[in-house]
C-alpha positions as a Markdown table, in Angstrom:
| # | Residue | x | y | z |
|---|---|---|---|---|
| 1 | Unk | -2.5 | -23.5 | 15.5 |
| 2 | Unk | -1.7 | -22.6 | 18.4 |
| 3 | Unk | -2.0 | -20.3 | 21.9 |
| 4 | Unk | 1.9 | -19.5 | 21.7 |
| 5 | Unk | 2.9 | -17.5 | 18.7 |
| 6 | Unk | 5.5 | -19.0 | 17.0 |
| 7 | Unk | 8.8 | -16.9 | 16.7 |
| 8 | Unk | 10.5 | -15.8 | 13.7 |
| 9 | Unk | 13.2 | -13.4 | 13.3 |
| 10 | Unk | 13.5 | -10.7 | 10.5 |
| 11 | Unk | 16.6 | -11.2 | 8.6 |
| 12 | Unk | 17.1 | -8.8 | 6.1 |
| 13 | Unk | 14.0 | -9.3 | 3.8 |
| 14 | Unk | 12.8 | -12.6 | 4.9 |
| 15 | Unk | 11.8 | -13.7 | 8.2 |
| 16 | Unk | 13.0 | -17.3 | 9.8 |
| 17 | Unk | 11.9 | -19.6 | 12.2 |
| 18 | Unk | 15.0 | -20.9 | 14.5 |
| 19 | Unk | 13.1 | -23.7 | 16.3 |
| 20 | Unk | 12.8 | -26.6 | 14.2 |
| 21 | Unk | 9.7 | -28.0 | 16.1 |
| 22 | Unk | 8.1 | -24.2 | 15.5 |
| 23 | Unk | 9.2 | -24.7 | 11.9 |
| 24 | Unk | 7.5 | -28.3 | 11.8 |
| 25 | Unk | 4.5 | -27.2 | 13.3 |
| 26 | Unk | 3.9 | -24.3 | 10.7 |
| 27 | Unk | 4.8 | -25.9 | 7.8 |
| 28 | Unk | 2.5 | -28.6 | 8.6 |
| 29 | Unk | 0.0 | -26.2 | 9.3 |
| 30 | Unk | -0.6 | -25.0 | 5.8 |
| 31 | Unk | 2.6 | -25.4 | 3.7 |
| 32 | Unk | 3.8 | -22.1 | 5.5 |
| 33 | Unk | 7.4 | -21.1 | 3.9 |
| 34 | Unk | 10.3 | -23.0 | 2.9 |
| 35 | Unk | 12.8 | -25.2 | 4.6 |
| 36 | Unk | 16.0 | -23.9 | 4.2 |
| 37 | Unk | 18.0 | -26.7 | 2.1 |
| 38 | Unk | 15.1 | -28.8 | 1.5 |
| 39 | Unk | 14.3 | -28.2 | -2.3 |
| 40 | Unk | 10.8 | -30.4 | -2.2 |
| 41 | Unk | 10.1 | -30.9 | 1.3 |
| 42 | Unk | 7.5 | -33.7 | 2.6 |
| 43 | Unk | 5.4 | -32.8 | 5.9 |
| 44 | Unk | 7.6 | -35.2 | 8.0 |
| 45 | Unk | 10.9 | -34.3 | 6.7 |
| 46 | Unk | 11.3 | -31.1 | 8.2 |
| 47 | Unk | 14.4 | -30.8 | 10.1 |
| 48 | Unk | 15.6 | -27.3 | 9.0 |
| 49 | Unk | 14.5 | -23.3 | 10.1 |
| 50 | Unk | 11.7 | -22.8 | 7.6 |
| 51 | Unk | 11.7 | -19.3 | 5.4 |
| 52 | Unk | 9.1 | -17.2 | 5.3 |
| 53 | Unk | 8.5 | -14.1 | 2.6 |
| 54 | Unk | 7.8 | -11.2 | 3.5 |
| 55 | Unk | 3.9 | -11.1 | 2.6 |
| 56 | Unk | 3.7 | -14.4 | 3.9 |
| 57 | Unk | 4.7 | -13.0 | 7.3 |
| 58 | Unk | 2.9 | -10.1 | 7.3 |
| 59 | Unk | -0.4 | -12.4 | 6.8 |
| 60 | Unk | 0.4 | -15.0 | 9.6 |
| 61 | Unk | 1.7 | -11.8 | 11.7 |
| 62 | Unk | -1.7 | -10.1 | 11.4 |
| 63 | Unk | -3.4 | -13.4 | 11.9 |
| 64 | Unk | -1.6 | -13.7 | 15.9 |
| 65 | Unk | 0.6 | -16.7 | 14.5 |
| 66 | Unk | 3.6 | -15.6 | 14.8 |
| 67 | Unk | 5.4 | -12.7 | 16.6 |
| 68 | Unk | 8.8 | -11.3 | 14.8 |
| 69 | Unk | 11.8 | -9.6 | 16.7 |
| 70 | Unk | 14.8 | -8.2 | 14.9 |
| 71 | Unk | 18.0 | -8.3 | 16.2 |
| 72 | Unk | 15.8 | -9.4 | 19.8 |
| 73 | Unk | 13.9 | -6.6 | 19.6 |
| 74 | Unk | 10.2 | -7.2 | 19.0 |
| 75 | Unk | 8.5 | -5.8 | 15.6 |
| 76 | Unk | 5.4 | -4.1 | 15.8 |
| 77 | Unk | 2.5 | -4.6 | 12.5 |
| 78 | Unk | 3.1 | -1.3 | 11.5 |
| 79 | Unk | 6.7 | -1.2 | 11.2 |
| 80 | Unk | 6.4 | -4.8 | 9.4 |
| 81 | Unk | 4.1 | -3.2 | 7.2 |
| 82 | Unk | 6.3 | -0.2 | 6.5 |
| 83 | Unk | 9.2 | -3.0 | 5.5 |
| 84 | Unk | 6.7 | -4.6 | 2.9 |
| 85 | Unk | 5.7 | -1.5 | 1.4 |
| 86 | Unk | 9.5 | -0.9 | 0.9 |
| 87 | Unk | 10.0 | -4.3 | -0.3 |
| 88 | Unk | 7.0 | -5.0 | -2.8 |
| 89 | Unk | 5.8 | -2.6 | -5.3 |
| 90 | Unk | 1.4 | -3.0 | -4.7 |
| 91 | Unk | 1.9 | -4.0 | -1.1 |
| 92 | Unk | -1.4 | -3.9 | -0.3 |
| 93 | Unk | -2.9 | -5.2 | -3.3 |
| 94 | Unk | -1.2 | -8.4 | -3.1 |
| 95 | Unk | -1.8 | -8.9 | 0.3 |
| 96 | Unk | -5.6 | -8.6 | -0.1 |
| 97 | Unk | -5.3 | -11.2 | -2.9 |
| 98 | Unk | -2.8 | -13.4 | -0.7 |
| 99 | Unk | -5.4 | -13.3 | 1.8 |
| 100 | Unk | -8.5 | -13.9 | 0.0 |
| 101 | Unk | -6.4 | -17.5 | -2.2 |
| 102 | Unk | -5.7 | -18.9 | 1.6 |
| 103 | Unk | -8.7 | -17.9 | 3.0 |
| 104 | Unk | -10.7 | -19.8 | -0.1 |
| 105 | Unk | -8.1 | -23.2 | 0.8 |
| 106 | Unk | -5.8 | -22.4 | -1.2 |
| 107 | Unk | -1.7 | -22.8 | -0.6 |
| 108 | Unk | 0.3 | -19.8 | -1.4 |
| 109 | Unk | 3.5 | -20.0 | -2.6 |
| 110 | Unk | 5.7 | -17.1 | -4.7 |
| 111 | Unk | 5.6 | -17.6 | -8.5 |
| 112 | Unk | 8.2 | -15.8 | -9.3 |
| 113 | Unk | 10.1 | -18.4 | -11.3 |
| 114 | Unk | 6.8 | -18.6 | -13.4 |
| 115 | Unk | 6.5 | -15.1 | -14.1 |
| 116 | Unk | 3.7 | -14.6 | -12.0 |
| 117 | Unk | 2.6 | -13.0 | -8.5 |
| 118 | Unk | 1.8 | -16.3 | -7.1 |
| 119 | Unk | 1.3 | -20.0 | -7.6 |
| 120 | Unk | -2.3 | -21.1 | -6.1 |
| 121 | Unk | -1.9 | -25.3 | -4.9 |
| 122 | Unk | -5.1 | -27.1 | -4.0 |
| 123 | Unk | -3.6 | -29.4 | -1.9 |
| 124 | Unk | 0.1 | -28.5 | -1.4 |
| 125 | Unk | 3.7 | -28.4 | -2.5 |
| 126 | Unk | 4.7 | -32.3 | -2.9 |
| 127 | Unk | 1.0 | -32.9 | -2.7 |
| 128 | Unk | -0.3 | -31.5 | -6.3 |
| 129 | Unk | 0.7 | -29.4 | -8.6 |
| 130 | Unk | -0.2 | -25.6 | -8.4 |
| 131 | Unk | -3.1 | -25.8 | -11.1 |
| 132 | Unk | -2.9 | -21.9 | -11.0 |
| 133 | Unk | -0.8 | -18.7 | -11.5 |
| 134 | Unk | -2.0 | -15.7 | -10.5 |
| 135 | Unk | -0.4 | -12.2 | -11.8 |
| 136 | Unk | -1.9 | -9.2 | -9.2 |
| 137 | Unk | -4.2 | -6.4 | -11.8 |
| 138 | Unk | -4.5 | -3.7 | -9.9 |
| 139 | Unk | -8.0 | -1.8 | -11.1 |
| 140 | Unk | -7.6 | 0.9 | -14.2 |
| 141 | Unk | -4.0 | -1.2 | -15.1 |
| 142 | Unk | -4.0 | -1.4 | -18.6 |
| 143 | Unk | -3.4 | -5.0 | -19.7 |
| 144 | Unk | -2.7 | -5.3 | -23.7 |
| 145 | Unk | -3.5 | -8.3 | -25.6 |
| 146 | Unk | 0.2 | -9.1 | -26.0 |
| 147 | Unk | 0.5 | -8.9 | -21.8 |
| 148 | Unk | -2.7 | -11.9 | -22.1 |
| 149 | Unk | -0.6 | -14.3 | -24.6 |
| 150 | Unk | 2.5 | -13.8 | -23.4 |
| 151 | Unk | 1.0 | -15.0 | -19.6 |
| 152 | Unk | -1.0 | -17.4 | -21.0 |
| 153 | Unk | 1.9 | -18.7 | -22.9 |
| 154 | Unk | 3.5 | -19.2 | -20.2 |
| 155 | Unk | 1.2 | -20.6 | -17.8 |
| 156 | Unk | 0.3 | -23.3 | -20.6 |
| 157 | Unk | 4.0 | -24.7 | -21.3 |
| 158 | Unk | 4.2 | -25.2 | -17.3 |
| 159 | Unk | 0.7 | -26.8 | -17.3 |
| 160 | Unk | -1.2 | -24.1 | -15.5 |
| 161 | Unk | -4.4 | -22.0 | -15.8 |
| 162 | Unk | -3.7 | -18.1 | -15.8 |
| 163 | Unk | -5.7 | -15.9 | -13.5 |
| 164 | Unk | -5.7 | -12.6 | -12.9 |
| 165 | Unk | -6.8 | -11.1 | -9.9 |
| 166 | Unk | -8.1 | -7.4 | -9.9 |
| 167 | Unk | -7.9 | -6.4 | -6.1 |
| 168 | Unk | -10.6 | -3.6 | -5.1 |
| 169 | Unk | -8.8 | -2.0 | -1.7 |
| 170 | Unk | -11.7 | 0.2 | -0.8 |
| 171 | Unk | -14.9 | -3.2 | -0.9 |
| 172 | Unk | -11.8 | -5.7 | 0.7 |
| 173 | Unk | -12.7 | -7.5 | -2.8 |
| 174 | Unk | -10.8 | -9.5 | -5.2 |
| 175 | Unk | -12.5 | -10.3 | -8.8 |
| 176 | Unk | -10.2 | -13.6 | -10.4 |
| 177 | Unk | -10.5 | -13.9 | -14.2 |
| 178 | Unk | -9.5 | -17.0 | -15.0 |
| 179 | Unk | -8.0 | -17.7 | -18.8 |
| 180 | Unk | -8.4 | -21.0 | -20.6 |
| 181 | Unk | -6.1 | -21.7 | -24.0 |
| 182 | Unk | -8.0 | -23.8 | -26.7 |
| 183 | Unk | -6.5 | -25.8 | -29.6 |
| 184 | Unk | -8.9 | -26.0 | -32.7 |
C-alpha cells in the first residue's frame, strides 16, 4: 500500500472512505469494502466512498493502513476495539480467523446473506466465486448434527464448501474443517 494511511471516518457502525482516489486505491488493493451504490463493482469502476465493516477496519487499522477519526477527532485501536466488541458478539474470535483467511490469500467479504460468518474468494468479488463459507466455532461450542446439515444445506444450494473455523485465542491459531456433501 502505501506510506500515507488512508482516511476513513467512523459513521455509526461502519467506517467510510470520503476520497474516491483513497477508495480506489484500497479496493484495488485487496477487494477492501464496498462501493457505496456499486452492487458488483469492477477494479476500474470505482467512483464512489467505499464501505468498510467494522472487523474489516479494525484489521487494516491494526495493519497501519488506515487511520479513523470520528466526527474529526482521531480514533485510537483501543477504543475501535471497544466499538467491535460492542458491535459483534466473539469479537476476537472472528478477528483471528479474519486475519488468518487474508493472511493465507484469501478475500474476505461478510456472509451474512449466506448464513455464515464469512465468504472466503480466491481471487475476488467479480473475479470468482467465493468457493467457501466459513461459520466462526469458537472451541468447547457445541455443534449438533442438525447445525452440520442445515450449513451444509446451505452452502451446497449456493455452490459452496462449508468450513468451520475453530479459533484457539491463547496459540493465535485457527483449525478449518472443511465439509464436503456426496450424492450416492
Amino acid at each position: 500500500m502505501t506510506e500515507t494511511k488512508i482516511r476513513a471516518e467512523l459513521v455509526e457502525n461502519r467506517l467510510v472512505v470520503w476520497d474516491l482516489d483513497e477508495s480506489r486505491k484500497l479496493f484495488s488493493s485487496g477487494f477492501y469494502g464496498k462501493p457505496i451504490g456499486i452492487p458488483k463493482p469492477k477494479l476500474n469502476e470505482i467512483n464512489a466512498p467505499v464501505i468498510l465493516d467494522l472487523l474489516e477496519g479494525y484489521y487494516l487499522f491494526s495493519k497501519g493502513i488506515i487511520s479513523i477519526s470520528k466526527k474529526g477527532k482521531k480514533i485510537s485501536e483501543r477504543t475501535l476495539a471497544e466499538i467491535c466488541k460492542n458491535e459483534y458478539v466473539q469479537f476476537e474470535e472472528k478477528m483471528l480467523v479474519y486475519s488468518k483467511l487474508r493472511e493465507s490469500g484469501f478475500v474476505v467479504t461478510p456472509g451474512i446473506k449466506f448464513g455464515a460468518d464469512f465468504a472466503a474468494y480466491e481471487r475476488g468479488p467479480g473475479l470468482d466465486h467465493a468457493p467457501y463459507l466459513v461459520r466462526v466455532t469458537p472451541p468447547n461450542t457445541k455443534v449438533t448434527a442438525t447445525d452440520i446439515v442445515l450449513a451444509g444445506r446451505l452452502a451446497t444450494t449456493v455452490r459452496k464448501q462449508f468450513i468451520m473455523a475453530v479459533p484457539n485465542l491463547t496459540e493465535k491459531q485457527v483449525y478449518f474443517i472443511g465439509f464436503d456433501w456426496w450424492k450416492a
